[in-house]
N, C-alpha and C positions, 0 to 999 in steps of 0.2 A: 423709127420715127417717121412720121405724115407730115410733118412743119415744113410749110413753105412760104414766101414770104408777101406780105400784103401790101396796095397802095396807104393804106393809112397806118403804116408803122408795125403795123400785128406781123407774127406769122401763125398757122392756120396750123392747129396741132391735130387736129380730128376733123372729118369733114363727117357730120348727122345726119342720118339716112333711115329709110325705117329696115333696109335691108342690114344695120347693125343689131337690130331687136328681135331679129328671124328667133322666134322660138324654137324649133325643132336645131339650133346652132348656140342655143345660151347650154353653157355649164351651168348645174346646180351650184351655185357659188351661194351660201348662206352667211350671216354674223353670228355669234353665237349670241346667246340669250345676254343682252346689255345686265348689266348688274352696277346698284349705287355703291358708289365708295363714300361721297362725303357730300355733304347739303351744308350750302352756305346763303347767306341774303349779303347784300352790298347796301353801305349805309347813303346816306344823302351825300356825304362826305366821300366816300367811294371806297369808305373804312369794309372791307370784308370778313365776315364772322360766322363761325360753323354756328345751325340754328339748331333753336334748343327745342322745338315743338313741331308737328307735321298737322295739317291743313284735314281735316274731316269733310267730306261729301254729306250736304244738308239739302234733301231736294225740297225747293219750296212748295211749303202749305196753300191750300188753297184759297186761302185769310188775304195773301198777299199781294194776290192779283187783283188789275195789271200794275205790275213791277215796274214804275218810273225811275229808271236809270240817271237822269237828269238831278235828281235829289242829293245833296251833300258835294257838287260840283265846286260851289264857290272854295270850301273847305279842300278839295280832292288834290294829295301830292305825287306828283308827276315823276318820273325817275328822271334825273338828270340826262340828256345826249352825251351817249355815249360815244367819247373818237376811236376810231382806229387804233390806238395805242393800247385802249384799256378792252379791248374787247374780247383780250385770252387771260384776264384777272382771275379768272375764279378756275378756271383751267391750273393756272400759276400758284395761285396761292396750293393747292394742292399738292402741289409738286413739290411746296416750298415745304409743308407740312407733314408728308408723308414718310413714312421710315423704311419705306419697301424700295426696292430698287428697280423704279418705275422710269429711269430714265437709262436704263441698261433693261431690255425686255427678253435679251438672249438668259439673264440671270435669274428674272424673275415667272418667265415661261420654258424650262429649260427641256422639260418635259414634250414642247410642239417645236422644238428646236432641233433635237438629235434626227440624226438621217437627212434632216429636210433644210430650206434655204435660211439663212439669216435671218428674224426679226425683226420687221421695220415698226419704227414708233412712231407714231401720225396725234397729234396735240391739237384740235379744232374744237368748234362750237359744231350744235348740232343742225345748223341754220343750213353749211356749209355744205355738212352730207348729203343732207334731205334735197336742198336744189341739186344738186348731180345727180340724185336718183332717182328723180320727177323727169329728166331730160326724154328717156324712152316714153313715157304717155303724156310729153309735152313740145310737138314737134311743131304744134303749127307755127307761125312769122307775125309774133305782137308780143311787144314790149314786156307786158306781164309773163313773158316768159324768158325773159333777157338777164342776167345778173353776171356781177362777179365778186371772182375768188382770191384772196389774195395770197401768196404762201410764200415761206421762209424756212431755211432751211440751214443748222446750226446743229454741229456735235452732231452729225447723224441723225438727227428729229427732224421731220417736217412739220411744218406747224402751217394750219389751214384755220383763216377766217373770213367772214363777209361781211358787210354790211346790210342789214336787211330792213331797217326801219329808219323815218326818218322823225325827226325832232318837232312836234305839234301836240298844240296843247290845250285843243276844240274840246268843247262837251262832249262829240263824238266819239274824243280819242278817251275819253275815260271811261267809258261805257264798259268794254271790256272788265277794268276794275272794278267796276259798282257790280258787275255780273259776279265774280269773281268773289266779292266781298257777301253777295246774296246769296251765296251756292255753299259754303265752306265757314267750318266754325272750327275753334280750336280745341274742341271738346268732344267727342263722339255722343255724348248725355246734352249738350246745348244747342240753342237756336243760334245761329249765327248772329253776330252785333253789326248793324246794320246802320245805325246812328253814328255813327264813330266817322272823323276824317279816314278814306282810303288812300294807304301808303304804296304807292306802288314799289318803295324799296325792301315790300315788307316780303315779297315774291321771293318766294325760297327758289335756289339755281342747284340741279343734283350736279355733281362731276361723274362721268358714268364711263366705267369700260367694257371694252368688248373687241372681240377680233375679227378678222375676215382673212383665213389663208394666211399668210405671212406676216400680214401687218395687225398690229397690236393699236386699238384708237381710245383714247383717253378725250374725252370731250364735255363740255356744259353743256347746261338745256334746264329751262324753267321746269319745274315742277308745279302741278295741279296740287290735288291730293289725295287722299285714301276715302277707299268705300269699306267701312269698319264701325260697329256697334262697342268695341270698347281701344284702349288707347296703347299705342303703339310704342316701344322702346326706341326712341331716334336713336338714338346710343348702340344701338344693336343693330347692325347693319344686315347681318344675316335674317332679323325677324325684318326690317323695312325691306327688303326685297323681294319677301313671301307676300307681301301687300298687293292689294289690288286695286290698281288706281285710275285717277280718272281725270282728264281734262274740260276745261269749258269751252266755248266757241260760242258767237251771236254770228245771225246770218239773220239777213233781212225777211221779213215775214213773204211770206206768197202761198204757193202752195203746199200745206202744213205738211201734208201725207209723203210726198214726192217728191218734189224738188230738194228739200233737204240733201239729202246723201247726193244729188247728183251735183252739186254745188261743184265750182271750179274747183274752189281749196278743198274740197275733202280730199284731194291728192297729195297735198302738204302736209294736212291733219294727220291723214295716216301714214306717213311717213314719219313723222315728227312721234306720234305713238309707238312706230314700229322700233325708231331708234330708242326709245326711253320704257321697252317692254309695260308700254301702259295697255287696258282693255278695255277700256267706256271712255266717250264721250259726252258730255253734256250739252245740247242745243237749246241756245234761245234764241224766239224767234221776234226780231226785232222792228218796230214800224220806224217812218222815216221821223218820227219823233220821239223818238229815245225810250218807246214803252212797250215793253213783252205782256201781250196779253192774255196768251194761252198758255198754257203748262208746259214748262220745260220737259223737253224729249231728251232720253239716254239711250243711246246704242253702240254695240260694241264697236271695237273696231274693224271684228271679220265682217260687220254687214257691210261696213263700207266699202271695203274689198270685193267683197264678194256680190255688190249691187255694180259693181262695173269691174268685174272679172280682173280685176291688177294682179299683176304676179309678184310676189317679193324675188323670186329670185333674177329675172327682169331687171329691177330695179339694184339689188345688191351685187349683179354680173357686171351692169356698168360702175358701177360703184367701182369696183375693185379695178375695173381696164383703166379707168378713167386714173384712180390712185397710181397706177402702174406706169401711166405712161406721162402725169407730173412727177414721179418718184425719179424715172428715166430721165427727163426733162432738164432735172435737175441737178442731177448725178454728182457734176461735177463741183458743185455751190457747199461752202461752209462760210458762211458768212452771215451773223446775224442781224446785219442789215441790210444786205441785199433780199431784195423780195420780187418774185415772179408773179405780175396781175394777168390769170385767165379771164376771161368772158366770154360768155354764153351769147351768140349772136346768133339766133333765130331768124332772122331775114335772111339774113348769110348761108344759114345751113350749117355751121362750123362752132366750133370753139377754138379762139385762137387766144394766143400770149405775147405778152412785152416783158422786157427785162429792168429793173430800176438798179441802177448798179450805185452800190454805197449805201451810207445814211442819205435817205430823205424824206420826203411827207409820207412814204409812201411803208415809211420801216417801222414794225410795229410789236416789238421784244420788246419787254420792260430791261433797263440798264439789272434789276436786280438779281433777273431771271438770268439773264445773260453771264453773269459773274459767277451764279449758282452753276449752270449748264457745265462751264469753264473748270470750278472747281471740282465737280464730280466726274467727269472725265480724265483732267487733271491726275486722279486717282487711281485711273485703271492701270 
């Protein structure tokens, strides 16, 4: 352990250096290929339902330019804010739903288990990952690069979530949707409907797994949609994961050629791809008045990579330290409402933690999940 202890309450679990990212000292540490298990959308109500249809990539005609984002705003339904509480819902529901023995991973991986150490199950959002993975080619000291993590730890599971957006509900903020709703139709043979109020509850969430070394990660994360000329079995999860898909992104217009891919965020973008084995990206390029005037641009995700040289395994090396030494951290915690808050303090140089001991604002297990957890352990 490196935790030492702070004047404002933290103690300092890792101190961030570039000399942690020495390449010629990372292990090849990889995930294996994320794969979907189950696609669900959250109603207004926060009612969760596996969705019965997948999202078709429809690159706009050239009839349709310039695209005023602003159109059908009055009408445009917002997803309600989200607390802390509901933000491992669809992670949960999953859990709740599943017949496999997803909450015992020595049983259900038993094959990466023999010879080698124990199975750890790690239960997050994809939000979670991505900012820990961002940290190595996000060193400088501003805020935008400051977050935190909160995690709990119950029955052997670590459970990791974040907060990553906040509650606003400007024309601005809906842009993405109107994008979103112009890009993608539910037909592979149709023109997307464009006219129609846009639901932001209507955003299909995949539950995705995959591994890294020991730990087994079960995680949400919105879903774009597929680039496909005819229609996909959702029902068939082995044909939805042969798909090739693709996410949208607006970035303020400048210059069309270049700046694109050098944008801040394409370091999140493609993280956020890397975790959900997505391949394209969609850019639209947006003026400070809510209209794309040029043609949407699509590019894989290796350009983006590969225009500022990122390494995945970089990024997946601290991934894994970083898991290892909250997993250590924690060691001694079953309690599902005790919750350990990390943060990311770039000024600082450090990532440090506090402890919240008990129930309190800060505890974020659904009571149903918790009984569930209970009972199937209960059984071993």
């Amino acid at each position: 352990m490196f935790a030492y202890h702070t004047s404002d309450g933290y103690d300092v679990l890792l101190e961030v250096t570039h000399e942690l990212f020495d390449d010629d000292l990372q292990d090849l540490v990889f995930i294996d290929r994320p794969r979907i298990c189950a696609i669900y959308t959250c109603s207004s109500t926060g009612e969760i339902t596996k969705t019965e249809r997948l999202k078709y990539f429809k690159r706009p005609k050239p009839a349709l330019y310039p695209i005023n984002l602003n159109e059908g705003f009055d009408e445009y339904i917002f997803r309600p804010k989200v607390e802390l509480t509901h933000l491992l819902d669809t992670v949960q529901k999953y859990i709740f739903e599943t017949k496999e023995s997803v909450l015992q991973p020595d049983a259900l991986n038993s094959e990466k288990s023999e010879g080698n150490a124990k199975r750890k199950l790690i239960l997050c959002i994809r939000g979670a990952l991505a900012r820990i993975m961002a940290i190595p080619y996000r060193l400088q000291a501003t805020k935008y690069n400051d977050f935190t993590i909160y995690a709990s730890k119950y029955c052997d599971i670590l459970h990791l979530t974040e907060i990553g957006w906040t509650d606003r509900c400007t024309e601005e903020d809906s842009y993405h949707g109107k994008f979103v709703q112009t890009c993608f139709s539910y037909d592979p043979n149709e023109d997307p409907i464009t006219d129609e109020p846009f639901d932001e509850n209507s955003v299909p969430f995949g539950v995705y797994q995959t591994s890294l070394r020991e730990f087994d990660l079960i995680y949400s994360a919105e879903i774009g949609g597929v680039i496909s000329d005819k229609k996909i079995d959702i029902q068939n999860m082995e044909e939805v994961n042969k798909s090739r898909f693709l996410m949208t992104k607006l970035l303020r217009a400048g210059n069309y050629s270049e700046e694109t891919l050098n944008n801040p965020k394409c370091l999140i973008w493609w993280l956020q791809s890397y975790l959900t084995d997505t391949q394209d990206i969609c850019f639209g390029l947006i003026n400070r008045n809510g209209i794309i005037n040029h043609p949407v641009r699509v590019n894989t995700v290796n350009d983006i990579r590969n225009n500022r040289r990122w390494e995945p395994h970089i990024c997946t090396g601290f991934l894994y330290s970083m898991l290892t030494l909250i997993e250590e951290t924690m060691a001694d915690v079953d309690c599902p409402y005790t919750v350990f808050e990390f943060q990311r303090d770039s000024f600082a140089g450090c990532i440090k933690f506090r402890k919240h001991t008990g129930k309190t604002e800060y505890s974020f297990l659904s009571e149903e999940y918790i009984k569930h957890c209970k009972e199937r352990f209960d059984k071993i």
